[in-house]
C-alpha positions as CSV (number, residue, x, y, z in Angstrom):
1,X,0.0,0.0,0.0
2,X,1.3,3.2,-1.0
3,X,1.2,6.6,1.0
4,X,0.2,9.6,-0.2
5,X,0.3,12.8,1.7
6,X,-2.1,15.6,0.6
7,X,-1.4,19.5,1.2
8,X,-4.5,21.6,0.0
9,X,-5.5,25.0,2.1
10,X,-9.4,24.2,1.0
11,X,-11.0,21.5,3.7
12,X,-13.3,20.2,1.4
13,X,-11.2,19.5,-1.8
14,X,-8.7,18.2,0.8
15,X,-11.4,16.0,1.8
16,X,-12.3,15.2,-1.7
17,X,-8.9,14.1,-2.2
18,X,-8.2,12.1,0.4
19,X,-11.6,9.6,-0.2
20,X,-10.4,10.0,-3.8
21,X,-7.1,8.3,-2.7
22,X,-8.2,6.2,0.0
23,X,-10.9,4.0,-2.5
24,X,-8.1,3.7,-5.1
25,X,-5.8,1.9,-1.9
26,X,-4.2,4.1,-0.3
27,X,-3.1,4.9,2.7
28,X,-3.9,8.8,2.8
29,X,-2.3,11.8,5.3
30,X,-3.6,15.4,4.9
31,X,-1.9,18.6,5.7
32,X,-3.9,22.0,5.6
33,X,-0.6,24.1,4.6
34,X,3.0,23.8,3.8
35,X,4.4,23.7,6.8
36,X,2.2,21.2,8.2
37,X,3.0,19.2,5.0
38,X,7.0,19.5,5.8
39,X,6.5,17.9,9.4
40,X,4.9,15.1,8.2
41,X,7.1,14.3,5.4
42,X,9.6,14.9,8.3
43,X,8.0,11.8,10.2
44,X,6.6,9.6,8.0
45,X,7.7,8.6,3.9
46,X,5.4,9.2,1.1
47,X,5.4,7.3,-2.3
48,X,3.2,10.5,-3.6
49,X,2.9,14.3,-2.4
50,X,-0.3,15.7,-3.6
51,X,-0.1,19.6,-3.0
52,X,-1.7,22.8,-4.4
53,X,0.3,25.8,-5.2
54,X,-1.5,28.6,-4.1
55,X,-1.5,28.5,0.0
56,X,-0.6,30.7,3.0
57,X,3.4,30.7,4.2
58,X,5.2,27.3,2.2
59,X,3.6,27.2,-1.6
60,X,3.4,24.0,-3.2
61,X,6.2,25.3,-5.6
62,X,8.4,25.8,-2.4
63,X,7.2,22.5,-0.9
64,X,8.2,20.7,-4.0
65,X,11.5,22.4,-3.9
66,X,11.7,20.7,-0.5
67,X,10.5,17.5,-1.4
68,X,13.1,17.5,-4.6
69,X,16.1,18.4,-2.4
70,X,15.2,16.0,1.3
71,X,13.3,13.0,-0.8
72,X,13.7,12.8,-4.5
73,X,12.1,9.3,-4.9
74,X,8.6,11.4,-3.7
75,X,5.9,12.1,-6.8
76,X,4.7,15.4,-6.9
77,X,2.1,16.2,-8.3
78,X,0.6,20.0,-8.3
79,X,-2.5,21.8,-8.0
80,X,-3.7,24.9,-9.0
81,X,-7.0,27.1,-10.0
82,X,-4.2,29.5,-11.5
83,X,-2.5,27.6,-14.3
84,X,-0.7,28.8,-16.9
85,X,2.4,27.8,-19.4
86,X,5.0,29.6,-17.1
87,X,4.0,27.9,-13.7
88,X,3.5,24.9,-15.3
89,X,7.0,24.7,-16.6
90,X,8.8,26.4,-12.9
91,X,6.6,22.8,-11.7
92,X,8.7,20.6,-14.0
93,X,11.7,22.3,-13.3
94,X,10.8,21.5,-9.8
95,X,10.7,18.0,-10.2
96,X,7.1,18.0,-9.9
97,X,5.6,14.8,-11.7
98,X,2.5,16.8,-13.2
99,X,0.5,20.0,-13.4
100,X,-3.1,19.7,-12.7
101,X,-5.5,22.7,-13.3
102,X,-9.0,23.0,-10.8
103,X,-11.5,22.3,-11.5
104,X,-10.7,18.4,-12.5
105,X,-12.1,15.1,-12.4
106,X,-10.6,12.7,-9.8
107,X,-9.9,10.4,-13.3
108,X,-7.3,13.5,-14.3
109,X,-5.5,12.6,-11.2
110,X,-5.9,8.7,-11.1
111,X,-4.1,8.7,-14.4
112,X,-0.8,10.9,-12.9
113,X,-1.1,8.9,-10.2
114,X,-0.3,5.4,-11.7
């Protein structure tokens, strides 16, 4: 069973998420912000790192950063209402496995997932 750790500042698409995750077998952890998503990286490993960009303090382009330079064998894959070409490309840069723009359907993330 995988682990996958979701950061997202919204409770319910957190939510959403994380019953996404947990009916397709995994073992799900949720973080409301990028700080709380570095402690539990911190404490526990994650096969996947589900985050969305746009939050309070650590942004999921500065968690990633994170996640690239303490565990590089981590997926990311990022979130955002606010895509565009150039934030997609800083996310590849950043090691981040995909880009995926809100609204989506939780197929969109099952297939970047696998």
């Amino acid at each position: 069973m995988y682990n996958v750790l979701i950061v997202e500042d919204h409770d319910r698409l957190r939510e959403q998420l994380g019953n996404f995750y947990e009916q397709e077998g995994y073992k799900v952890t949720t973080a409301a912000c990028g700080e709380e998503g570095m402690e539990k990286l911190a404490r526990e490993k994650f096969a996947i790192v589900v985050s969305d960009v746009k939050m309070p303090g650590i942004d999921g382009f500065q968690l990633a950063r994170h996640i690239r330079e303490k565990y590089p064998d981590t997926d990311v894959i990022l979130i955002t209402a606010f895509g565009n070409i150039r934030q997609a490309v800083e996310a590849m840069k950043l090691g981040a496995s995909e880009y995926v723009t809100k609204p989506f359907q939780p197929e969109a993330i099952r297939l970047v997932s696998e």
